[in-house]
C-alpha positions as CSV (number, residue, x, y, z in Angstrom):
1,X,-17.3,-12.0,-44.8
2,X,-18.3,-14.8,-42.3
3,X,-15.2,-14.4,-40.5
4,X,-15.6,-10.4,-40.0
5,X,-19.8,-11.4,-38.4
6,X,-17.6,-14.4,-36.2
7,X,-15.1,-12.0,-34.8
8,X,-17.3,-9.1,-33.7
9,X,-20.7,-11.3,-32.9
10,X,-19.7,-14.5,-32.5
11,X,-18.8,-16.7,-29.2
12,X,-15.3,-17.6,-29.8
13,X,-12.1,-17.0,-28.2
14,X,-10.7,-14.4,-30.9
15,X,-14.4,-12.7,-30.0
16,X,-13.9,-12.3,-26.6
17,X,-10.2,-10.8,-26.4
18,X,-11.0,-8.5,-29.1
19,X,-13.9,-7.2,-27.3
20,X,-12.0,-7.2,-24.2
21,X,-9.3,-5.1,-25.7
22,X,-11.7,-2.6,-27.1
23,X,-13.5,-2.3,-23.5
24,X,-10.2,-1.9,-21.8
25,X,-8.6,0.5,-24.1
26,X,-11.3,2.7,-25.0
27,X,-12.5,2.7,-21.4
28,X,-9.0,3.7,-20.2
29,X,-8.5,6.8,-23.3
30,X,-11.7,8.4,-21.8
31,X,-10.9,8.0,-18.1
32,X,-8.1,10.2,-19.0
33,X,-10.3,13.0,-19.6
34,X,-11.0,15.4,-16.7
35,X,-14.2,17.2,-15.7
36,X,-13.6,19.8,-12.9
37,X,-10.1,18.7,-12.4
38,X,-11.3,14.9,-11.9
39,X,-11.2,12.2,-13.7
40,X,-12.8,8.8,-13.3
41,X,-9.6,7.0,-14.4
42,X,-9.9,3.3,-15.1
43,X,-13.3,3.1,-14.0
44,X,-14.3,4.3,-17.4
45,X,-13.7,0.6,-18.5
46,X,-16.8,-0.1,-16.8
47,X,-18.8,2.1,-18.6
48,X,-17.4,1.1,-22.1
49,X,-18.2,-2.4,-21.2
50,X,-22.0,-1.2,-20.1
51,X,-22.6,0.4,-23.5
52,X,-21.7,-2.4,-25.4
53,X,-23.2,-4.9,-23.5
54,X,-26.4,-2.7,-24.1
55,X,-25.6,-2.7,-28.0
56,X,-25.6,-7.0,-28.1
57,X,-22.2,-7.5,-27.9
58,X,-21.6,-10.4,-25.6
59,X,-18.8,-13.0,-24.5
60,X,-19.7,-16.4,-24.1
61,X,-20.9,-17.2,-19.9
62,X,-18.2,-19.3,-19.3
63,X,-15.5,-17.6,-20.8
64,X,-16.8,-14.2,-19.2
65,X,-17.2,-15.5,-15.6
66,X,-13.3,-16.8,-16.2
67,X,-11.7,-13.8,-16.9
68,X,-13.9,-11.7,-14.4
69,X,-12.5,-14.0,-12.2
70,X,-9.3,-14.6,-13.1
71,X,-8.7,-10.6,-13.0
72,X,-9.9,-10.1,-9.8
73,X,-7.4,-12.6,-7.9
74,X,-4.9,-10.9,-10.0
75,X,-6.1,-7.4,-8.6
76,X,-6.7,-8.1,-5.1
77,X,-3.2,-10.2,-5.3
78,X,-1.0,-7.3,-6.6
79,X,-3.2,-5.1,-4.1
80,X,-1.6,-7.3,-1.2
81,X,1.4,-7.7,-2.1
82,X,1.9,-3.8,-2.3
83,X,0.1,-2.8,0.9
84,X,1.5,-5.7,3.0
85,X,5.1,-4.6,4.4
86,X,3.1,-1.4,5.7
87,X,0.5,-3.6,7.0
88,X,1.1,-4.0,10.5
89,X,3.9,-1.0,11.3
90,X,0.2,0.8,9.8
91,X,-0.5,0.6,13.3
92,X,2.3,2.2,15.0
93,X,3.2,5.8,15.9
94,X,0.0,7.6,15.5
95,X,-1.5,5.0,13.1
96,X,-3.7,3.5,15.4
97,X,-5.8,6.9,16.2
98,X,-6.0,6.9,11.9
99,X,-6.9,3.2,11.2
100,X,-9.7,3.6,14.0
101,X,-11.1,6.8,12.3
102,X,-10.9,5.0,9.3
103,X,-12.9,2.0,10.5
104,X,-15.1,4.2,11.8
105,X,-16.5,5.4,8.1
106,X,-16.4,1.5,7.0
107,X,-18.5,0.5,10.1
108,X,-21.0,4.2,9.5
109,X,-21.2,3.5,5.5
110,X,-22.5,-0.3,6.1
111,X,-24.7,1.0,8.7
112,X,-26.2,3.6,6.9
113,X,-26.5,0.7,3.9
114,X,-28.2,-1.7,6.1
115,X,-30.7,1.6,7.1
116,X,-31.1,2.1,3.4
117,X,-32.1,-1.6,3.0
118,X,-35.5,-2.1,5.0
119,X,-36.2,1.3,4.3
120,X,-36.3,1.2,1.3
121,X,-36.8,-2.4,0.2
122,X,-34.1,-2.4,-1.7
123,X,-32.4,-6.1,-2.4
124,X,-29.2,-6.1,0.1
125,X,-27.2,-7.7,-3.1
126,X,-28.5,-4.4,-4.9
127,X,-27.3,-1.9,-1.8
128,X,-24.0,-3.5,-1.7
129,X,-23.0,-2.8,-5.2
130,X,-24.7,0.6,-4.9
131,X,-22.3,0.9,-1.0
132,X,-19.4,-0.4,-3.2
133,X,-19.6,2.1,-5.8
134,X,-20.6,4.6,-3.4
135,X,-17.0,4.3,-1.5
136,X,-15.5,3.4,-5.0
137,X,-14.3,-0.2,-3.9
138,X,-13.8,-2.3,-6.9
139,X,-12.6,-5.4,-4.6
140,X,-15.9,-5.1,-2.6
141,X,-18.0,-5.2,-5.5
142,X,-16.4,-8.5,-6.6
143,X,-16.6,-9.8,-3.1
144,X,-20.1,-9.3,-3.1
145,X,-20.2,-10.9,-6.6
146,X,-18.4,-14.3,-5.5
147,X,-20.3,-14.5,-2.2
148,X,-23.8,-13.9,-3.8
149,X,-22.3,-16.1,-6.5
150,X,-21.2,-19.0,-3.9
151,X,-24.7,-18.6,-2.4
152,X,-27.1,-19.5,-5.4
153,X,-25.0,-20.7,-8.1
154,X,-25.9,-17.7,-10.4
155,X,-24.8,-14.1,-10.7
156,X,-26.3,-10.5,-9.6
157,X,-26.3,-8.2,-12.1
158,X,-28.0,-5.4,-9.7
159,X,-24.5,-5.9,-8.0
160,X,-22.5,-4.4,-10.9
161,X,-26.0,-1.7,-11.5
162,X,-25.5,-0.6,-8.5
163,X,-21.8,0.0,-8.5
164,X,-21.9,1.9,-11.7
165,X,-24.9,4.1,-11.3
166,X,-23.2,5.0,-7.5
167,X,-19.6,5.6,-8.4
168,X,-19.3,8.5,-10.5
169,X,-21.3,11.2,-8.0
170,X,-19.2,9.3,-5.0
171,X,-15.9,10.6,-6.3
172,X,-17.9,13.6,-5.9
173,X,-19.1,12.9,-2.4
174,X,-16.0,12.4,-1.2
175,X,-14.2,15.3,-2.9
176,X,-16.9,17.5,-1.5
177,X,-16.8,15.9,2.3
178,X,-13.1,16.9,2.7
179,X,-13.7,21.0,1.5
180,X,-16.9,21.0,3.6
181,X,-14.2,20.0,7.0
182,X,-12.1,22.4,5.5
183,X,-14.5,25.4,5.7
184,X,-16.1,23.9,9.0
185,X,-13.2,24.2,10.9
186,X,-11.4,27.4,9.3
187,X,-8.5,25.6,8.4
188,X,-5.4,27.7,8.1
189,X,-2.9,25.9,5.8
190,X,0.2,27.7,6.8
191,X,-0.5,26.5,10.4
192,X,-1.2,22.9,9.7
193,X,2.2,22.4,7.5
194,X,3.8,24.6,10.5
195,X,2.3,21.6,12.7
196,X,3.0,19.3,10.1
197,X,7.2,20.0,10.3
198,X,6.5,20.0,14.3
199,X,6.0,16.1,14.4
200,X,8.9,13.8,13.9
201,X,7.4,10.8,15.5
202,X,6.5,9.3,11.9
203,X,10.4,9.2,11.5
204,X,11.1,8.1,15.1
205,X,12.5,5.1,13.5
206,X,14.8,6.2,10.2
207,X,18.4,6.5,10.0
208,X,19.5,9.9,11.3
209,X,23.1,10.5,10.6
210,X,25.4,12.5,13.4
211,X,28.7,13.7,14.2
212,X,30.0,13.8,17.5
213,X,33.1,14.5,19.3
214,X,34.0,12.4,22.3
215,X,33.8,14.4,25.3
216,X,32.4,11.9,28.2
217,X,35.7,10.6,30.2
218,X,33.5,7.0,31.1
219,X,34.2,6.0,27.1
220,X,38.0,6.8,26.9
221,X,39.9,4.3,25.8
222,X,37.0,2.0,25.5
223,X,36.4,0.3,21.9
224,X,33.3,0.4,19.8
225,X,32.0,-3.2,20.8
226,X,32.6,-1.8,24.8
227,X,29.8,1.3,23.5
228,X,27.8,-1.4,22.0
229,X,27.6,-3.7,25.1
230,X,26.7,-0.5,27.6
231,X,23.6,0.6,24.9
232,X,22.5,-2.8,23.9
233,X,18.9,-1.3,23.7
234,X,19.8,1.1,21.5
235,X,20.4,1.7,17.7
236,X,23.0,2.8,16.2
237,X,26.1,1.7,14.4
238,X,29.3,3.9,14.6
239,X,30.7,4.4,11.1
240,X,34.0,6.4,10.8
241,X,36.1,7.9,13.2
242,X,38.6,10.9,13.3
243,X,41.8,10.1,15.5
244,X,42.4,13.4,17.1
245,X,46.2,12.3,17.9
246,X,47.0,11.4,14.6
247,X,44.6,13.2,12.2
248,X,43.7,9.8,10.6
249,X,40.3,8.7,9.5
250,X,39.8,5.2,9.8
251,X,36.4,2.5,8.8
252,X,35.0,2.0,13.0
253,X,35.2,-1.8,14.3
254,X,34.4,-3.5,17.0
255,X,38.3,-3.2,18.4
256,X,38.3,0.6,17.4
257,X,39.7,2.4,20.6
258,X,38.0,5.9,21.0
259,X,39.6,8.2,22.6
260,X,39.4,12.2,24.0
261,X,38.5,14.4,21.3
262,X,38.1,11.9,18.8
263,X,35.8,12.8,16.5
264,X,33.1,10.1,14.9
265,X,30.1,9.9,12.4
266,X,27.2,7.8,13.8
267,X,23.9,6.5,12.3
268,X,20.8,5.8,14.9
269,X,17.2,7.0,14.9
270,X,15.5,9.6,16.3
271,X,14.6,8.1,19.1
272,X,17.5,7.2,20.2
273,X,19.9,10.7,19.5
274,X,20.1,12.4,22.9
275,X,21.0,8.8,24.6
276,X,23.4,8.6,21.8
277,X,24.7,12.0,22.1
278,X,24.7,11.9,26.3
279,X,26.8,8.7,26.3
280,X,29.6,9.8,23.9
281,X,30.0,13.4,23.9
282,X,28.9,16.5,21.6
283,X,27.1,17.3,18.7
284,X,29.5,19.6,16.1
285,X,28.2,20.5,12.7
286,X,29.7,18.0,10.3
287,X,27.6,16.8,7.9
288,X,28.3,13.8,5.4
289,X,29.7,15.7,2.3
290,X,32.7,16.5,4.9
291,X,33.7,12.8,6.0
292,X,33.4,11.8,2.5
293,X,35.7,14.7,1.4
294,X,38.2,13.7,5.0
295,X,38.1,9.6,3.7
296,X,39.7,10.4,0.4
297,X,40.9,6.3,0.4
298,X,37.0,5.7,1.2
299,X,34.2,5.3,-1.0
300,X,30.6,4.9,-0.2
301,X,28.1,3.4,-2.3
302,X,25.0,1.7,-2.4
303,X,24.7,-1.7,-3.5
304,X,21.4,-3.5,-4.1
305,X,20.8,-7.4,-2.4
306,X,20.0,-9.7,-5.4
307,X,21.3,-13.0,-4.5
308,X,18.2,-15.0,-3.3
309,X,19.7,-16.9,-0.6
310,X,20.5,-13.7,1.3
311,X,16.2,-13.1,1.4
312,X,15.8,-13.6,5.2
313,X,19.4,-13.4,6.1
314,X,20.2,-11.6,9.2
315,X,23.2,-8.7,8.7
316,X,25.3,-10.1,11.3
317,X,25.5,-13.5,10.1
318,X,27.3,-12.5,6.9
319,X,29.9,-10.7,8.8
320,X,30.8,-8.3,6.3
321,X,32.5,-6.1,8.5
322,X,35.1,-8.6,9.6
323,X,35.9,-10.5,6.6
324,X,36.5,-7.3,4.1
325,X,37.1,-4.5,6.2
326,X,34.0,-2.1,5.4
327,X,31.4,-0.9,7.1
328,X,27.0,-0.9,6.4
329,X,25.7,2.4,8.6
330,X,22.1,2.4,6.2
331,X,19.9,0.1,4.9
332,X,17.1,1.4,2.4
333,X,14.0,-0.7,2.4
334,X,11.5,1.0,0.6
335,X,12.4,4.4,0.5
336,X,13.1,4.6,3.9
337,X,16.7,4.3,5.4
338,X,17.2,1.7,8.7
339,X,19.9,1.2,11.2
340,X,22.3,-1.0,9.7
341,X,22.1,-3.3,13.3
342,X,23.3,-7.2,13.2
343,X,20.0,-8.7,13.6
344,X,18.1,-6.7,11.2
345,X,16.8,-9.1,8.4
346,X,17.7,-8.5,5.0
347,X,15.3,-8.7,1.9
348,X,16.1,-8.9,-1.8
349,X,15.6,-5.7,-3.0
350,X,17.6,-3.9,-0.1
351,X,19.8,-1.0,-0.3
352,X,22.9,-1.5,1.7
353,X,25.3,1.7,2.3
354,X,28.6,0.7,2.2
355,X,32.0,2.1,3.0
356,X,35.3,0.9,2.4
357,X,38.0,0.9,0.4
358,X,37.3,0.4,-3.6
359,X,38.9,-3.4,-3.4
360,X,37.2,-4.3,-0.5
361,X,33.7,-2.4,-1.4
362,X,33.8,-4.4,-4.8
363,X,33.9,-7.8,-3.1
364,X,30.8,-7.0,-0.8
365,X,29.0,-6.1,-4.0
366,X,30.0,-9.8,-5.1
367,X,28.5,-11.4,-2.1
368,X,25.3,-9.3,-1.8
369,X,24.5,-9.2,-5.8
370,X,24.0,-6.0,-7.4
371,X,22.5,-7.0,-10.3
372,X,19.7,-5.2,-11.6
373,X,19.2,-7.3,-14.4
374,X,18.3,-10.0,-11.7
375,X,16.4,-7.8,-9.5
376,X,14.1,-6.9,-12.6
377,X,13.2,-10.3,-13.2
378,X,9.7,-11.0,-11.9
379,X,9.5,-13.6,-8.8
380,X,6.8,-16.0,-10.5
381,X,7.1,-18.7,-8.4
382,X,6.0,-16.7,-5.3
383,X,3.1,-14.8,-6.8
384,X,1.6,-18.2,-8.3
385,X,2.4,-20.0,-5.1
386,X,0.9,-16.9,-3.2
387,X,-2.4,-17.3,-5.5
388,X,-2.9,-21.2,-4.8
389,X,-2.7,-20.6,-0.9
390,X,-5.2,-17.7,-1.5
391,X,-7.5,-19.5,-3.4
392,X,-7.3,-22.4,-0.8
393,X,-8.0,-20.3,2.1
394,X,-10.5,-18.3,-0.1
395,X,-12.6,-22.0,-0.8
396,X,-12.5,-22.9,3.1
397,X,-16.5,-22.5,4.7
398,X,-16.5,-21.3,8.5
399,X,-19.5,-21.9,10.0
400,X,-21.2,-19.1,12.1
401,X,-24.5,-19.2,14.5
402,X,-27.6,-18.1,12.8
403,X,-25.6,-17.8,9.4
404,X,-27.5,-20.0,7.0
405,X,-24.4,-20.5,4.7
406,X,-20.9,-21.0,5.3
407,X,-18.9,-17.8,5.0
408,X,-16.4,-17.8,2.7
409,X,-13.1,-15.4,2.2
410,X,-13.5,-16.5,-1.8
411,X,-11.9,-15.1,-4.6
412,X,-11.2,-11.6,-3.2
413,X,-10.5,-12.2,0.6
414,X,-8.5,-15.2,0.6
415,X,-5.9,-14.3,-2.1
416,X,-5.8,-10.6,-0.8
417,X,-5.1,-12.0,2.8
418,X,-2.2,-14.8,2.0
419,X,-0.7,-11.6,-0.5
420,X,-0.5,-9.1,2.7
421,X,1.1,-12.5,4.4
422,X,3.4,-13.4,2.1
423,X,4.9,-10.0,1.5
424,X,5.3,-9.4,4.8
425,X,6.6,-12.5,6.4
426,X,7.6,-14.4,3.1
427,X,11.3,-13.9,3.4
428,X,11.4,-16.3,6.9
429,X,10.3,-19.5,4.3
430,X,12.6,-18.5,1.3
431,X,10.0,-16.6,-0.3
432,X,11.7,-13.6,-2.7
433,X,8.7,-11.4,-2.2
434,X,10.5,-8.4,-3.8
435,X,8.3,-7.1,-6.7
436,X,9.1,-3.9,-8.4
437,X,6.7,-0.9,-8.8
438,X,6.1,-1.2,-12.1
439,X,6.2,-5.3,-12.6
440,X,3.2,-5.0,-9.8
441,X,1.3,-1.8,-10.8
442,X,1.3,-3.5,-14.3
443,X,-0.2,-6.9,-12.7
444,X,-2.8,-4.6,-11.1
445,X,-3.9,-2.4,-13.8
446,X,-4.2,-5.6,-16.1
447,X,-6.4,-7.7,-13.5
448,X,-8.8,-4.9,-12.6
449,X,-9.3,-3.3,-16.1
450,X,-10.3,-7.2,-17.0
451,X,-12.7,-8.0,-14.1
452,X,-14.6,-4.4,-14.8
453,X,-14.5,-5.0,-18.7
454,X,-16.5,-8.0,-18.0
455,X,-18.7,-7.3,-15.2
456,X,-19.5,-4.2,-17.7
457,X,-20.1,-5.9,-20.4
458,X,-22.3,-8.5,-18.2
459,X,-24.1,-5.8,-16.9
460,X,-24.8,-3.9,-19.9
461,X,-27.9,-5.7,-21.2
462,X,-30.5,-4.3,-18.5
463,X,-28.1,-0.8,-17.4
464,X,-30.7,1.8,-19.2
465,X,-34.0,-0.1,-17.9
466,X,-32.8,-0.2,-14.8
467,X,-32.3,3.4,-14.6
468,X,-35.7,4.4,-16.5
469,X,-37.6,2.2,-15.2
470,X,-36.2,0.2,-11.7
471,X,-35.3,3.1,-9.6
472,X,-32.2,3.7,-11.1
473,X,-32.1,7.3,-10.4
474,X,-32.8,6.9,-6.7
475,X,-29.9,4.7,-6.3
476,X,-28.1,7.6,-6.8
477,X,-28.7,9.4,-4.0
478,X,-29.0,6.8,-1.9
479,X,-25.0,6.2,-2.8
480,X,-24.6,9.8,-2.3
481,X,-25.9,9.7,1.3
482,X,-24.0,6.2,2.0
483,X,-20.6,8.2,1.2
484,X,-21.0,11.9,2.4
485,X,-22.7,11.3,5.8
486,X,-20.1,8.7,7.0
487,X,-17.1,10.8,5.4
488,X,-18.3,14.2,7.1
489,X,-18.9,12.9,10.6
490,X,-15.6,10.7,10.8
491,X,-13.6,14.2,9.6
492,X,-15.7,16.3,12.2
493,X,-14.4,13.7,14.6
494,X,-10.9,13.8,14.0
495,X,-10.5,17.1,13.4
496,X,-12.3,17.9,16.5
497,X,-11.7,15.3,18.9
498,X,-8.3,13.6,18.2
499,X,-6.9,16.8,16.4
500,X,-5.9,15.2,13.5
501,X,-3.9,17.8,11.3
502,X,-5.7,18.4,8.2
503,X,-3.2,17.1,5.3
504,X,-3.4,13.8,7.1
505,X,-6.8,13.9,7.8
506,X,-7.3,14.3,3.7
507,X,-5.6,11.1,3.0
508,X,-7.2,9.3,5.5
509,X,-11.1,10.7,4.3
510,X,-9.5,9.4,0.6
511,X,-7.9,5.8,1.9
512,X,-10.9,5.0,3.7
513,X,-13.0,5.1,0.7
514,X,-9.7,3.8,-1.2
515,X,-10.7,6.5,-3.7
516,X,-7.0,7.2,-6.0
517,X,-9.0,10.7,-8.1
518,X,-9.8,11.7,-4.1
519,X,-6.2,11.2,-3.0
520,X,-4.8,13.1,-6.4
521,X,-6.7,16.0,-5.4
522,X,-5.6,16.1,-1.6
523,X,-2.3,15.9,-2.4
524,X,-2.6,19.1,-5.5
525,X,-4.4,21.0,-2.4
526,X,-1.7,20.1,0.1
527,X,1.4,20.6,-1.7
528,X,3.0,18.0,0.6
529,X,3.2,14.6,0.9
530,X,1.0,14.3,4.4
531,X,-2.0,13.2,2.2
532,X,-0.2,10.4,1.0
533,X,0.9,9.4,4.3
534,X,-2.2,9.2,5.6
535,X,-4.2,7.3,2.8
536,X,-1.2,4.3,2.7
537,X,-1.4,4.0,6.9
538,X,-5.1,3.4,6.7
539,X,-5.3,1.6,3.1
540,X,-4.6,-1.6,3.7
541,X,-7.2,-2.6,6.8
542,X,-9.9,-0.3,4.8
543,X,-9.3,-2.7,1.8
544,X,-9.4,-5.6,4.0
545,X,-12.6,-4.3,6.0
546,X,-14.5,-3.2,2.6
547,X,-13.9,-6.7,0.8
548,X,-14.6,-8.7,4.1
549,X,-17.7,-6.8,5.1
550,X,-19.1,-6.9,1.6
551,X,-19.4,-10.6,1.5
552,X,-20.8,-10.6,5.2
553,X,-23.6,-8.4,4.1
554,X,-24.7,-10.7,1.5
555,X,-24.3,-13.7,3.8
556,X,-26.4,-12.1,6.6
557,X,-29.0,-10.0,4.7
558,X,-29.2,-12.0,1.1
């Protein structure tokens, strides 16, 4: 029975996956379980990995410190490559206001850390595991690892103490700071959704669809490229038209004559639909159902972009429109539909909305792909390319003043940064950057339920002394106060000051603390998807701040 003692005690490879796989899957059964409505989710891994840790069972140092490792890059790079399109348009219409709110509790919860520090004596490596779990930041934590680790050649375990003793009452916390705005303020939820269908600047920039009848005299007889020239700084593409003398519907093109009375079906944005409307005549209520019913020879489909070499393409350089005839009014990137202009830049993964006959519809689908198959097929090349650049920028020192080591981006910060790069401006090198949902939430969940089996099951061997006997208890609340007082005075802020309509304000309370259980419970209380909104427009520079200002803490105050 040697074997049996080898595989559950002994310092193997077969050891340590097996343990691994226990931690992960047990850990993630019982974060399915929900107290109150919450549940701790994959966190639970952490805890599974504590309590065997505490029972003897160990992975060899090496090994361990791989996988921790190794699962972290993987975490922080699926991280990027999800929140990167948004990244930047994050700080458009409205987002600004949001992203500064939001660094507003990152900037109050390291303050109110650093506080904690000399007044308490607490080790800063301790108070930054204890800040990390506090705003439930996994990243963080193992930024604070690598830095401390990068420092002295050895790890922290007080790191990982920290974060587990803080994290479950900060879900908590943060729960409790969004009712506590709620009843401070007397929010009425009927008026904020009233409010909430009031705003349309979010969707200044999506595809609105139109009919119009042309009524101004200065477009008669002038073609569609004649439209084009005299609203250059506009957007919109003009789809089908109606010939009022003949009763004909024909695909628009640039030649296309229009004419009095002629009616047409036009896609722009919502910033642009009164110039639209002003330059070519009248609004009539026509909606799509009854061109599609009208173009009986037309179809209109969607067809996916596939074909690598179209990734970074521009629309007018494949001139689809001239060589078969048809005509692309949408493209959906994302979920949300654009203006189908010339120099917008296509991406693998695009949804193109095509009209046209059925011949010349099925030769577009040729040139453009269609293939699921294909577009299932995971991109390798660019996520390990993506992962070497990180790791390179990550291993770069920059020297500061009065910094007695070089800081480092390391493991977490310089993957996480070239991921929100890549994603976003990958396409101009070649890059196919498309990823699907499930390809990277899988990438995800594997690296992080990895780096927190191990850093539990490295942390496991002094969990219940340090609790007993080290103040344990005390950490606590000192987590407590690092995510409630933060959390409570940025809400009272922008509620009260920069009017922030409560739905939002929800998801941003839950994205600045990147806390997922915080953001399932704003959106079952909203009913809408404002929550949701709000927590993606300030994610990504909160996950950026929290991993960046981790490391800085132990560089400074270590």
């Amino acid at each position: 029975m040697n074997w049996v003692n080898d595989l559950l005690w002994g310092g193997g490879i077969g050891h340590s996956i097996l343990l691994l796989s226990i931690v992960i899957a047990a850990g993630i059964q019982l974060g399915k379980i929900k107290v109150f409505g919450v549940s701790l989710g994959i966190t639970l891994v952490l805890f599974v990995g504590i309590v065997l840790g505490h029972f003897g069972f160990t992975i060899n140092h090496d090994v361990l410190h791989f996988f921790k490792e190794f699962g972290l890059i993987l975490f922080v790079y699926s991280v990027g490559m999800q929140v990167g399109p948004g990244f930047f348009s994050s700080f458009k219409q409205g987002g600004v206001t949001l992203n500064l709110l939001a660094c507003g509790v990152v900037l109050l919860g390291v303050t109110t850390a650093i506080i904690l520090h000399f007044v308490t004596g607490i080790p800063m490596p301790t108070m930054v595991g204890i800040l990390s779990g506090a705003v439930t930041n996994t990243p963080g934590l193992g930024a604070a690892q690598q830095a401390y680790s990068d420092m002295y050649g050895v790890a922290d375990n007080t790191i990982a103490l920290g974060y587990a003793v803080a994290y479950p009452l900060g879900v908590i916390g943060i729960i409790l700071a969004i009712i506590l705005v709620r009843y401070f303020f007397r929010v009425n939820f009927e008026k904020e959704n009233e409010q909430l269908n009031n705003e349309d600047a979010s969707h200044a920039n999506e595809a609105k669809p139109i009919s119009l009848v042309v009524k101004n005299p200065a477009i008669f007889n002038k073609t569609v490229a004649d439209l084009s020239n005299l609203m250059e700084h506009r957007d919109f593409v003009i789809s089908r038209i109606w010939h009022d003398h003949n009763k004909q519907i024909e695909i628009a093109s640039a030649n296309t004559v229009l004419k009095e009375n002629d009616k047409v079906f036009v896609i722009t944005t919502e910033t642009d639909v009164e110039t639209v409307k002003t330059f070519i005549g009248e609004e009539i209520d026509m909606e799509r159902k009854q061109w599609i019913r009208m173009e009986s020879q037309f179809i209109n489909r969607r067809i996916l972009v596939t074909k690598p070499e179209l990734n970074g393409k521009r629309l007018g350089q494949l001139k689809l429109r001239k060589l078969y005839g048809i005509n692309i009014t949408r493209i959906n990137r994302a979920g949300v539909d654009l203006v189908a202009m010339p120099g917008l830049t296509l991406q693998v993964g695009d949804r193109v909305n095509v009209v046209g006959t059925e011949t010349a519809v099925a030769n577009v689908e040729k040139v453009l792909g269609n293939s699921m198959k294909r577009l299932n097929e995971p991109n390798l090349i660019t996520i390990f390319v993506g992962i070497a650049l990180g790791i390179i920028l990550g291993s770069i020192p920059i020297t500061f003043p009065g910094i007695p080591q070089p800081v480092k981006l390391g493991l977490a910060g310089g993957p996480l940064i070239v991921a929100i790069l890549v994603s976003r401006f990958g396409y101009h090198y070649k890059l196919v950057t498309y990823t699907t949902q499930s390809a990277n939430l899988m990438l995800r969940e594997i690296g992080i339920t990895i780096f927190l089996a191990c850093v539990g099951i490295g942390a496991g061997d002094g969990f219940v002394d340090t609790i007993v006997n080290n103040g344990g208890f005390a950490w606590i609340g000192y987590g407590f106060i690092i995510t409630f007082v933060p959390l409570l005075i940025i809400g009272c802020v922008g509620r009260y000051f920069c009017k922030v309509n409560y739905f939002t304000l929800m998801g941003l309370m839950a994205g600045s603390t990147t806390d997922p259980p915080a953001l399932a419970y704003s959106n079952a209380t909203a009913g809408n998807d404002a929550p949701s909104v709000g927590y993606a427009t300030v994610y990504p520079l909160t996950m950026f701040l929290r991993v960046l200002t981790a490391q800085l803490l132990i560089l400074f105050f270590a």
